[in-house]
C-alpha positions in Angstrom: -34.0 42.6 -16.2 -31.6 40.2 -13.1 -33.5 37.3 -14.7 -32.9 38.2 -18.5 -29.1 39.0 -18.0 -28.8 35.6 -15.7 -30.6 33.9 -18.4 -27.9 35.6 -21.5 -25.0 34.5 -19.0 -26.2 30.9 -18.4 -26.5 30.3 -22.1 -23.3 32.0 -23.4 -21.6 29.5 -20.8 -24.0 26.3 -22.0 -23.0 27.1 -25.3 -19.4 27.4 -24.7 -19.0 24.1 -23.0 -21.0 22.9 -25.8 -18.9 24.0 -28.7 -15.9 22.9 -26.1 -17.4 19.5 -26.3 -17.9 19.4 -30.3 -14.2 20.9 -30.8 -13.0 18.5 -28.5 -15.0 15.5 -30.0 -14.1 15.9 -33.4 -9.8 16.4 -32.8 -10.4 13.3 -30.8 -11.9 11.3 -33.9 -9.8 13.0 -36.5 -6.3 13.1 -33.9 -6.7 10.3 -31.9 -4.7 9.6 -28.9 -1.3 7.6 -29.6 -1.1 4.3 -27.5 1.4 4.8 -25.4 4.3 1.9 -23.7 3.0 2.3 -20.5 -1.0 2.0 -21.5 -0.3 -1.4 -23.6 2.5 -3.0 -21.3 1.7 -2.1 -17.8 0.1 -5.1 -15.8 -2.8 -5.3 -13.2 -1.1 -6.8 -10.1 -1.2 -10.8 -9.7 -4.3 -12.5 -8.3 -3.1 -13.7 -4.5 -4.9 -15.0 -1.6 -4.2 -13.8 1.4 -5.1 -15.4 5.0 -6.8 -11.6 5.7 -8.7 -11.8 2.3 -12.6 -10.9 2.9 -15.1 -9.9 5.4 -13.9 -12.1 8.0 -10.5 -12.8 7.1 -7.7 -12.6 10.0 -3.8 -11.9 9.8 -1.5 -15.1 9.9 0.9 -14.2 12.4 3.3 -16.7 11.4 3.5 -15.1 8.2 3.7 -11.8 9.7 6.9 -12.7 12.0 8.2 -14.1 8.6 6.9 -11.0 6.8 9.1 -9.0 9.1 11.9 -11.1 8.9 12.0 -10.4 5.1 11.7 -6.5 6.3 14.4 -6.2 8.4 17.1 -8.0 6.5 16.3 -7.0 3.2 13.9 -4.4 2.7 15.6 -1.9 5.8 18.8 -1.5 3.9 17.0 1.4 2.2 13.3 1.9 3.0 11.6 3.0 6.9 8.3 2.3 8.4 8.4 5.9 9.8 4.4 5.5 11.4 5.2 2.2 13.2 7.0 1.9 16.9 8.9 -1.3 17.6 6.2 -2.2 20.7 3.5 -1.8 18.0 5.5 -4.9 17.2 3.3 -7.1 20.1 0.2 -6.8 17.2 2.3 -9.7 15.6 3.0 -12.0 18.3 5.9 -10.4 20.0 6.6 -10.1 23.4 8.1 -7.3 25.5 10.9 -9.1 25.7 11.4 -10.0 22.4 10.2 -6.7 21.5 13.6 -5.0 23.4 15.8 -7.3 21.9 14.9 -6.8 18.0 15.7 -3.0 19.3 17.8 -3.2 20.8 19.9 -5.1 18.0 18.3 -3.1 15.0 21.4 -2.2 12.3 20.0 1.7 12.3 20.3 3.4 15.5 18.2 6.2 16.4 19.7 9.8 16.2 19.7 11.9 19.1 21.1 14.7 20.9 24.0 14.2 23.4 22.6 16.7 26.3 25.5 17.6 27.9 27.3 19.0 24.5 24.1 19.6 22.7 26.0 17.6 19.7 23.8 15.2 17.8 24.5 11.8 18.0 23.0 7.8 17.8 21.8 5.6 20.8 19.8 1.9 20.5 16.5 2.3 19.7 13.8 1.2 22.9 10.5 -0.1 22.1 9.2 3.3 22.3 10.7 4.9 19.3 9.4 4.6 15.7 11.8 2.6 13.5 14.3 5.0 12.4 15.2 5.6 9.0 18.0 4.6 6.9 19.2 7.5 5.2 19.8 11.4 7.3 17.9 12.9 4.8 16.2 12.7 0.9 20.1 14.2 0.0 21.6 10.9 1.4 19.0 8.8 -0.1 19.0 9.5 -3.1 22.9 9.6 -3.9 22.7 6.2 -2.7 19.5 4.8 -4.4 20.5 6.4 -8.3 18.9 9.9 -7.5 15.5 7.6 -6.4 14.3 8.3 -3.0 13.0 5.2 -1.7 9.5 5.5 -0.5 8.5 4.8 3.4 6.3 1.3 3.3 4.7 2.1 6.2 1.2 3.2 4.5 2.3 1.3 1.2 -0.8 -0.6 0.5 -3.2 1.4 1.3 -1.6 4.1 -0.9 -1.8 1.6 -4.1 -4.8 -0.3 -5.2 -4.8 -3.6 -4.3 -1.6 -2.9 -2.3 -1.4 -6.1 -1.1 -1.2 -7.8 -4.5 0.7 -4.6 -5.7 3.6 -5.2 -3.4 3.8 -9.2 -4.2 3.6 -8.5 -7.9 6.2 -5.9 -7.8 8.6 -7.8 -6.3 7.9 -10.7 -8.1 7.7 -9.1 -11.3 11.2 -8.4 -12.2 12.0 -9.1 -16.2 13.8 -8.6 -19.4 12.0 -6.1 -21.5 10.0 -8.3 -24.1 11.0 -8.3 -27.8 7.3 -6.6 -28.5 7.7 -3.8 -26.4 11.2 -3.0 -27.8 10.0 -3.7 -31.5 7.2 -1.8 -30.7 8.2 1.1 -29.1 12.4 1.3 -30.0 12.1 4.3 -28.1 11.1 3.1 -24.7 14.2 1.0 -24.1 14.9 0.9 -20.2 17.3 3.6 -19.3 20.6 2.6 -17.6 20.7 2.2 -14.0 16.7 1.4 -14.0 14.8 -2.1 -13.9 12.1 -2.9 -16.1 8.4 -4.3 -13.8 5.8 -4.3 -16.1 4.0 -3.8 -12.6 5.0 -0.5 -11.7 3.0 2.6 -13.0 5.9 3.8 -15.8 7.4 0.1 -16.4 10.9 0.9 -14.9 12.2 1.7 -11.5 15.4 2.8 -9.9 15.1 -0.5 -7.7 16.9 -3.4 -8.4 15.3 -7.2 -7.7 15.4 -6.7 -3.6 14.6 -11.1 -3.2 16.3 -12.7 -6.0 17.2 -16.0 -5.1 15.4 -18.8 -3.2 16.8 -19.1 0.6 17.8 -15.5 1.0 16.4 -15.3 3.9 16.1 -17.9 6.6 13.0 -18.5 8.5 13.2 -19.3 12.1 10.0 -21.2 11.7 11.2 -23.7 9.2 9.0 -22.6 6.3 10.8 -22.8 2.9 12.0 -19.5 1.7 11.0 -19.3 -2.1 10.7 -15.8 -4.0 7.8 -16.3 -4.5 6.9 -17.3 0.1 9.2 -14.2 1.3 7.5 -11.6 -1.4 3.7 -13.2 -0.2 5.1 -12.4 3.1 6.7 -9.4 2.8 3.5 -8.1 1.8 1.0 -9.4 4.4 3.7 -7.9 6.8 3.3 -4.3 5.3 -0.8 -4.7 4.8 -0.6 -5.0 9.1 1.6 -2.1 9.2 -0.7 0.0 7.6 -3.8 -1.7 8.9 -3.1 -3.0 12.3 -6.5 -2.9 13.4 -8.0 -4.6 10.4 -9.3 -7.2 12.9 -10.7 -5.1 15.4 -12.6 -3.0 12.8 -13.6 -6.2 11.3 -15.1 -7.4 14.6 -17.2 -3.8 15.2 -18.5 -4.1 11.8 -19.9 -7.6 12.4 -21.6 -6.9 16.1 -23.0 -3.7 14.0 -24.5 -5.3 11.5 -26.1 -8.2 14.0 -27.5 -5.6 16.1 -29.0 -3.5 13.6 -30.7 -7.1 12.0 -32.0 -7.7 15.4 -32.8 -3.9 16.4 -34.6 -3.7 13.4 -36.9 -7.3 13.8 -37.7 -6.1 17.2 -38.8 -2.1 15.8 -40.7 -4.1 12.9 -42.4 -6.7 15.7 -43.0 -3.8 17.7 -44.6 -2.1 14.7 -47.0 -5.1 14.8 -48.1 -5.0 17.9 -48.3 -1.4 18.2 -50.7 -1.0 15.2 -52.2 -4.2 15.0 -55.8 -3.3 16.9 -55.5 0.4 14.8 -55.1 -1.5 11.6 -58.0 -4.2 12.6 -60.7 -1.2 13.0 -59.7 0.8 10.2 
């Protein structure tokens, strides 16, 4: 009688989803879906190369120092790197030294507590602390960012497909709405005080252009300062932040696939050798 009722129970379900599936089927041939501005005008990031790119790929740290230049005087006006500590800053070339300094000198101190009033209050950052954050809160931020609360970049590409690419086509990807979208769509014109980026997800962002002109920044390495250089290195700056161990896992993964080739001709020559009498009198 358990199987009979389990049996009534499973096919009353089967045969909802199935009538589900029919009713669904036919509004979708008879209704179909309206393309959208966002489905027919959003982009897939740029194709880039990277000096990290592929299995054995390594970080430039010339372009990271440059990567972090680009950071810190443009991109720290408004968004943090809340998971990275200045000394972390030593992954890129830095040295303790040079690591206290940039602290030491960073525009945004760090908050803290005076301890003999108990009143809060700002000191230099040391290498120690994480780089502190622009704004006192998400209040702060976004009455100064248009209501947008700019996100922390510390995790930025691994939280976007292809982040790497992402980042450099965003900020390369500034434009004019395009006559076909607008004649197209007269609807989706971009609101005031937003940008329109064909690469980012809903095609307009509270973000203005952050690198708009060529030499905005000037390297301390010589190397020209296009857009087009300081975006490539912007983002190879952030793809360390939230992978600075890229390398070392790299490394691992190539010693663990050499040993387990080798492990496994020495099991199969053992094989061998082990059964080759046995195999010989069977």
């Amino acid at each position: 009688m358990v199987r009979i009722g389990a049996f009534l129970v499973g096919l009353f379900f089967a045969g909802w989803l199935l009538i589900s599936f029919l009713v669904g089927a036919v509004a979708y041939v008879t209704e179909p879906p309206q393309p959208t501005v966002e489905h027919e005008f959003h982009k897939a990031p740029k194709h880039v190369s990277f000096s990290f790119d592929g299995p054995l790929g390594k970080y430039d740290q010339a372009q990271l120092q440059r990567g972090f230049q680009v950071f810190k005087e443009v991109c720290s006006a408004c968004h943090s790197l809340h998971y990275v500590a200045f000394r972390d800053l030593k992954g890129i070339g830095y040295n303790e030294a040079e690591i206290k300094a940039i602290a030491k000198q960073w525009a945004i101190k760090t908050p803290d507590v005076d301890p003999k009033t108990g009143e809060m209050s700002t000191r230099d950052p040391v290498p120690a602390d994480y780089f502190p954050k622009p704004f006192a809160n998400n209040v702060a931020a976004a009455a100064a960012n248009n209501n947008a609360i700019p996100p922390d970049l510390s995790l930025m590409t691994k939280a976007r497909h292809h982040g790497s690419a992402y980042v450099y086509s965003l900020l390369t990807g500034f434009q004019s709405q395009p006559a076909e979208l607008l004649k197209k769509f007269p609807d989706a014109k971009t609101p005031e005080g937003l940008h329109y980026n064909p690469y980012f997800a809903n095609l307009n962002l509270a973000m203005a252009p952050p690198l708009t002109a060529d030499g905005q920044v000037t390297y301390g390495d010589g190397t020209r300062s296009s857009v087009d250089q300081m975006s490539k290195d912007v983002a190879a700056f952030l793809t360390w932040t939230a992978e600075p161990k890229l390398e070392n896992r790299r490394r691992a993964g190539l010693a663990t696939i050499i040993f387990l080739l080798i492990a496994t001709g020495l099991a199969y020559m053992s094989y061998q050798n082990i059964w080759a009498d046995k195999k010989k009198k069977a």
